[in-house]
N, C-alpha and C positions, 0 to 999 in steps of 0.2 A: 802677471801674478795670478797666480788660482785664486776662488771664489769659493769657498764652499757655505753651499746655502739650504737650510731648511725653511719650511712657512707650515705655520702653527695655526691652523683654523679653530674653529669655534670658542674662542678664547673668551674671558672675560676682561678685560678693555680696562679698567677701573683698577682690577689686581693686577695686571702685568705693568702695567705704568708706577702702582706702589711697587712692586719687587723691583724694576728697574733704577728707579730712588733706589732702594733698600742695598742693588750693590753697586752704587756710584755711577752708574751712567748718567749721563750729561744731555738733557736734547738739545738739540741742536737747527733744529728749527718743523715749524709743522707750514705745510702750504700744500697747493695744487701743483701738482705736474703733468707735465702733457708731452708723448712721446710719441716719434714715428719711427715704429719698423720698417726696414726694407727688406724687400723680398728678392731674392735672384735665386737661378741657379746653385740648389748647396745652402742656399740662406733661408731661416723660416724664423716667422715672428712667434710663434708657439709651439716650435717641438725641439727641443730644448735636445735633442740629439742632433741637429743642422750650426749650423754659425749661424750668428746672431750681430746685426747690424740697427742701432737705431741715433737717432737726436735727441736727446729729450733737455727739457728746460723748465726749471725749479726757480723761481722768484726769478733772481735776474742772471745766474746762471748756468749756461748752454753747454752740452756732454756731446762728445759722438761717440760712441759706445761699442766695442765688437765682442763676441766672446764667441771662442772657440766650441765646436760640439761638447755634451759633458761627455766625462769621465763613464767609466761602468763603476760606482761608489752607491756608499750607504746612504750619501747625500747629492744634490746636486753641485758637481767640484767641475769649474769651466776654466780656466783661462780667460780672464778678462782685460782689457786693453782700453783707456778710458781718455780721451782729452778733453781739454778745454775750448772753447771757440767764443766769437764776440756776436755772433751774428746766426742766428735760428734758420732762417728764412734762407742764405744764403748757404747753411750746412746743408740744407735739404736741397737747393737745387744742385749743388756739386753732385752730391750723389744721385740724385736723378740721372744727371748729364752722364754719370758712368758707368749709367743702364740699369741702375737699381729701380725698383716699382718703388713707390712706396706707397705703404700700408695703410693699417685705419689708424686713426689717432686714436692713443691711451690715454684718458686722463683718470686720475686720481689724487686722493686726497693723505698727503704721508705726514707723519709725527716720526722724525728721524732722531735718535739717540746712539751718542757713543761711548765704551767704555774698552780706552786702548785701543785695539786696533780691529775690535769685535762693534761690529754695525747692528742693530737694531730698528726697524721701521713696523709701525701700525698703518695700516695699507689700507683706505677704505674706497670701493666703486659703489656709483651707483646701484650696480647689481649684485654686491657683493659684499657680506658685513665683516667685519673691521678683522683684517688675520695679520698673526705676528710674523715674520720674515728675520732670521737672525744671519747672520752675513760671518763668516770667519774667514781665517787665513789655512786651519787645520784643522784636519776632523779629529784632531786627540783636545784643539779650544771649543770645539763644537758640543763635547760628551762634557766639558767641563763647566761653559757654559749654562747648558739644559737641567745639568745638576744644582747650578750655585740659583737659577729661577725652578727647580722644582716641576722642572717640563720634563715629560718621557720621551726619549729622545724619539723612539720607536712610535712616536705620534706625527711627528713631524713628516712631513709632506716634501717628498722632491720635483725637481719640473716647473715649470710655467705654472701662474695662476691658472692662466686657458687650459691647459691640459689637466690638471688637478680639478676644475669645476668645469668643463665642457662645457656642462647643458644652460651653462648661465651666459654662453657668450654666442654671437653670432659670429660664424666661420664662412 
């Protein structure tokens, strides 16, 4: 299934959580997450033109995650592929075993909301203050979206957090 995703920086944190009340989104939980990308051949944890390989785990549920290189779009539109697993530790060493590096660990802090089948997350890092992330199925829910919260869509940011703020990450 396609991804298509924009992230909304410099936001105000306070109003976007009222607007997202305002048009029925649901959160659905806030917590730390902690992910490892893998790295191979063709695969990169921050250039969002590569495949994209990582694990990551949210309270007590564990992801392996792939997404195809993006799209040439107005947003960032991947191919995403998502399972479930029981076991963090042993996700990561399967893939080790099948020659993938893996990466530095991501952690962050998300307030995840949903309304249908439109994702919404407030994403904070240490190095990095609190940006919106809207997650859709199509870029005609994406322009619809951005409208019914009063965001310009032409604000919105495609790519990797990394690649969108470089200078705040060590590569």
């Amino acid at each position: 299934m396609d991804e298509i995703e924009l992230k909304f920086l410099d936001i105000d944190v306070k109003e976007i959580k009222d607007k997202l009340k305002n048009i029925g989104a649901q959160k659905k939980y806030s917590a730390y997450t902690e992910s490892y990308p893998f790295i191979a051949e063709g695969y990169h944890s921050n250039k969002s033109d590569q495949k994209y390989l990582r694990v990551r785990k949210v309270n007590n549920e564990i992801t392996i995650t792939y997404k195809e290189p993006a799209k040439d779009s107005k947003t960032t539109n991947r191919e995403e592929i998502e399972i479930k697993v029981s076991d963090y530790d042993k996700a990561i060493l399967i893939l080790e075993r099948l020659g993938f590096q893996k990466g530095k660990v991501f952690k962050k802090h998300r307030a995840h909301y949903e309304l249908g089948n439109v994702h919404f997350e407030l994403d904070t890092l240490d190095n990095v203050p609190t940006y919106l992330e809207i997650e859709t199925q199509t870029e005609e829910e994406m322009e619809k979206i951005c409208k019914k919260l009063n965001l310009n869509i032409a604000d919105g940011k495609k790519g990797t957090i990394v690649e969108i703020l470089p200078e705040l990450f060590e590569l």
